[in-house]
N, C-alpha and C positions, 0 to 999 in steps of 0.2 A: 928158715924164715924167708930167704930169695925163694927156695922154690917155691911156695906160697905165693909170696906174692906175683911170683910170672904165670903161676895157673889163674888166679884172679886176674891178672891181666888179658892175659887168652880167651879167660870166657866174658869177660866184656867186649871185647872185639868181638867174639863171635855174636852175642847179644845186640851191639850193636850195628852189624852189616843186612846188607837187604837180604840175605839169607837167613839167617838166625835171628831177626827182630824179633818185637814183641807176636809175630803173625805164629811164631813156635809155641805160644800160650794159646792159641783159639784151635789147637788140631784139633778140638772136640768140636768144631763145628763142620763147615762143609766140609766134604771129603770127596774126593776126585770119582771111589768106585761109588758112589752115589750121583753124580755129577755125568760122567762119560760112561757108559758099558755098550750102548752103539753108535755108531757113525749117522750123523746127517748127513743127507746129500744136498745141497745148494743148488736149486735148475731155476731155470725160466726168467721171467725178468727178475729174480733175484740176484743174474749173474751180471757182470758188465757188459759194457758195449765196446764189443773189440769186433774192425770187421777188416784187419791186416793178419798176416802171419807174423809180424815185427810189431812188437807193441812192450809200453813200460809199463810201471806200477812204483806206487813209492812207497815205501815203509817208515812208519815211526816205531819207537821202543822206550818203554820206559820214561814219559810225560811227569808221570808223578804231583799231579794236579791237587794242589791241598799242599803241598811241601813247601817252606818258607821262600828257599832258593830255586824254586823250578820256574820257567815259562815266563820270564823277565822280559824276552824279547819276542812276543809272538807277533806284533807289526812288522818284523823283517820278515818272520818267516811266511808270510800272509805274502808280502814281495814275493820273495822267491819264489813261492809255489806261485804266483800268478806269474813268472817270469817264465816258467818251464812250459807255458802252453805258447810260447815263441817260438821252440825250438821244431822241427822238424815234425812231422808227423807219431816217424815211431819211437820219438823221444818223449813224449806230451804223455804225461801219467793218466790213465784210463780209470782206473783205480785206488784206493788207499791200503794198505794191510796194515792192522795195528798189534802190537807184539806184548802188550799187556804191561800193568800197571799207568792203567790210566790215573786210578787214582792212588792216594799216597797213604789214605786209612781205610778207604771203603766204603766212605760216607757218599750221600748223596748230594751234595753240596759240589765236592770236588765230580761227580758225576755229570753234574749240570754243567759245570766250566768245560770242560771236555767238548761235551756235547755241541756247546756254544762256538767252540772253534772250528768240528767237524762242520756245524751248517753254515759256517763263512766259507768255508773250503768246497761246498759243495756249491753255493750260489758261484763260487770264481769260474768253480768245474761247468755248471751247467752257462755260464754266461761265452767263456771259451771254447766250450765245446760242441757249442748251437745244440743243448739236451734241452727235449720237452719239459722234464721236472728235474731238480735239484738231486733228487731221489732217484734220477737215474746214474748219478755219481755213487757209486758203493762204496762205503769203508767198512770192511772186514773184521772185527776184534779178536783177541786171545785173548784169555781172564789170567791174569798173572799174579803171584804171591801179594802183594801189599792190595790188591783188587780183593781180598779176603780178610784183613785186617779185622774192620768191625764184624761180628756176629753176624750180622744181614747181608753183610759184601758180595754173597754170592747173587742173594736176590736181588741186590741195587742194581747191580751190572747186567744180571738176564734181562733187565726191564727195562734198561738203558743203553746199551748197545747192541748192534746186530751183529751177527745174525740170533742171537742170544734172544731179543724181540721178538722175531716170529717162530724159531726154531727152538727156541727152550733150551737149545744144550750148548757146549763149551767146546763141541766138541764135533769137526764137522767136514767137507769135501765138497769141490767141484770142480769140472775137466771142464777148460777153457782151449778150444781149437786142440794143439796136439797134446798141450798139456794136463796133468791134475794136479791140483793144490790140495793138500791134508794138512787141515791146523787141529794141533793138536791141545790138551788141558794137561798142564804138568804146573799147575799152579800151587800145587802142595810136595814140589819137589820131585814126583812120578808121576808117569803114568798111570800105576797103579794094573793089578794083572787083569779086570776086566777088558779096560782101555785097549793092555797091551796085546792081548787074545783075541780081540776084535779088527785091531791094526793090522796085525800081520794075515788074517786071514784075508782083508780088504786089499791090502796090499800083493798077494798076490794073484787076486783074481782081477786086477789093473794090470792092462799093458801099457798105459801110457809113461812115457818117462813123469816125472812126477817130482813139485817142488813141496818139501817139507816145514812148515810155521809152528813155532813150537815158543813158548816165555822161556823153560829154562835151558840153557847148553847143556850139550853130551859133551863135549870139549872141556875137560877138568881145567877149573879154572884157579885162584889163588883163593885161598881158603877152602870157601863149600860153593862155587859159585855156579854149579852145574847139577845134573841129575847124583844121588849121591849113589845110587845102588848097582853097583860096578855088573852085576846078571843083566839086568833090566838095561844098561848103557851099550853089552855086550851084543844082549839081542839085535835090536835098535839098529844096532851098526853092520850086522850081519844080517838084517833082515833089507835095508837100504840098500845094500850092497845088491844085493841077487833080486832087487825088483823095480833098478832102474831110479834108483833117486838120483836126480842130476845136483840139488844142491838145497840146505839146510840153512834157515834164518831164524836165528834165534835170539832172545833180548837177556836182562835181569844184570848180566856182567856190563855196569854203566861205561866203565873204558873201550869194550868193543874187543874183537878177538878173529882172528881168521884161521883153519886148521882144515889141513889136505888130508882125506883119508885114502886118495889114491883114486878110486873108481867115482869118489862125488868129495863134495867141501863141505864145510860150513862157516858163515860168517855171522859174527856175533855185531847186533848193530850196537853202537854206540847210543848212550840215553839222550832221547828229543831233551827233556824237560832239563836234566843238568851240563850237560856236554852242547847243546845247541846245536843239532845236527840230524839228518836224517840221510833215506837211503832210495835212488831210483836205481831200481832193476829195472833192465829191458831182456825181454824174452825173442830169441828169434826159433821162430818153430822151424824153419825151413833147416837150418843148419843141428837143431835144436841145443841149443848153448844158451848161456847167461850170463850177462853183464852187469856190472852195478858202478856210481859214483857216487859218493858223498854229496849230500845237498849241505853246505855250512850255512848259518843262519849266525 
């Protein structure tokens, strides 16, 4: 009878974590190799306006907009992000990257809150940063597990975030000065083999070193809190290796996670929405390295 009940106990924990939610009942809706099988490319004014070699960007992860306890404090962090256009030049976020699960079911409700925040953050950007339009501020999205929740989740998010808006896919690229950015859709826990057959041949016809955006970790985490399919993580890691990834940011594990594989990293950000916190990377192309500090909120 213990064992009983510590296997019913097991599978409620896993039931109830952001990996194994209710989002494990919709796999019959979207599906990643329906979603991603080629790469976007992101050019032209779709890109930001960076016109240094040394320049930031800041990341959020896991907002979870619709969730009882998320997003309690976003007048601090409205501060702080207009605080960070004080600092220095190539400290001043140019940018946004968002690392997915904006929202918390997939509805379009929590879609529009989101949204709502993105264009205060963009009137701060363009008022700080003498920009023609607000819309010259870019915020970049990944479509992340709970972003799929409801049946529709996929089309709420193509139609409500970019580059998802004009590009249609989840799944997408573009080389900024020395670098390229590759965000990935591993929203149903893979990449899945079109994606990843399409990655690796893009990846190696890139020489640029090159920084990786992706919602779930390859860094196994406590439970299922990463990619589960140990080939598919193997690849990944041997493919990064031998085509210049400098370093790997990923969301989903709300605590946050950092892991050395030796020739590049990964850091796993901590969640905007429950943890209050987010993340400025600064890119220096000259040296080509990357830094990052916690933005607390």
């Amino acid at each position: 009878m213990k064992k009983i009940w510590f296997l019913l106990l097991v599978t409620v924990t896993l039931v109830s974590s952001c990996s194994y939610g209710n989002y494990m009942l919709h796999f019959s809706g979207s599906q990643v190799d329906d979603r991603a099988t080629a790469i976007a490319t992101v050019s032209g004014s779709d890109l930001p306006i960076i016109s240094d070699t040394v320049y930031s960007f800041l990341i959020i992860a896991d907002a979870h907009f619709g969730a009882s306890k998320t997003n309690k404090h976003l007048d601090r962090f409205r501060e702080k992000f207009t605080a960070l256009f004080d600092a220095e030049d190539s400290e001043k976020p140019r940018f946004i990257i968002n690392l997915g699960d904006n929202m918390d079911d997939g509805k379009q409700d929590e879609a529009d809150d989101c949204l709502k925040l993105e264009n205060q953050l963009k009137e701060i950007a363009k008022e700080k940063l003498s920009l023609a339009s607000a819309d010259d501020f870019k915020i970049y999205t990944i479509l992340g597990n709970h972003d799929l929740y409801a049946e529709d989740g996929w089309d709420v998010w193509k139609k409500s975030f970019f580059p998802g808006t004009k590009y249609g896919t989840s799944y997408y690229r573009f080389t900024l000065g020395a670098f390229s950015y590759y965000f990935l859709d591993t929203a149903n826990g893979t990449l899945g083999k079109a994606q990843l057959d399409d990655l690796e041949e893009r990846l190696s016809a890139d020489s640029h070193p090159k920084i990786i955006l992706m919602h779930y970790p390859i860094a196994p985490m406590a439970l299922a809190f990463s990619l589960q399919n140990t080939l598919e993580r193997n690849r990944l890691l041997y493919d990064f290796a031998r085509t210049n990834v400098r370093k790997i940011f990923s969301g989903h594990y709300h605590p946050g996670n950092e892991k050395d594989y030796g020739d590049f990293g990964e850091y796993t950000v901590m969640s905007f929405g429950y943890k209050e916190t987010s993340l400025l990377v600064t890119v220096n192309e000259n040296t080509q390295t990357i830094s990052y500090r916690k933005i607390d909120f």
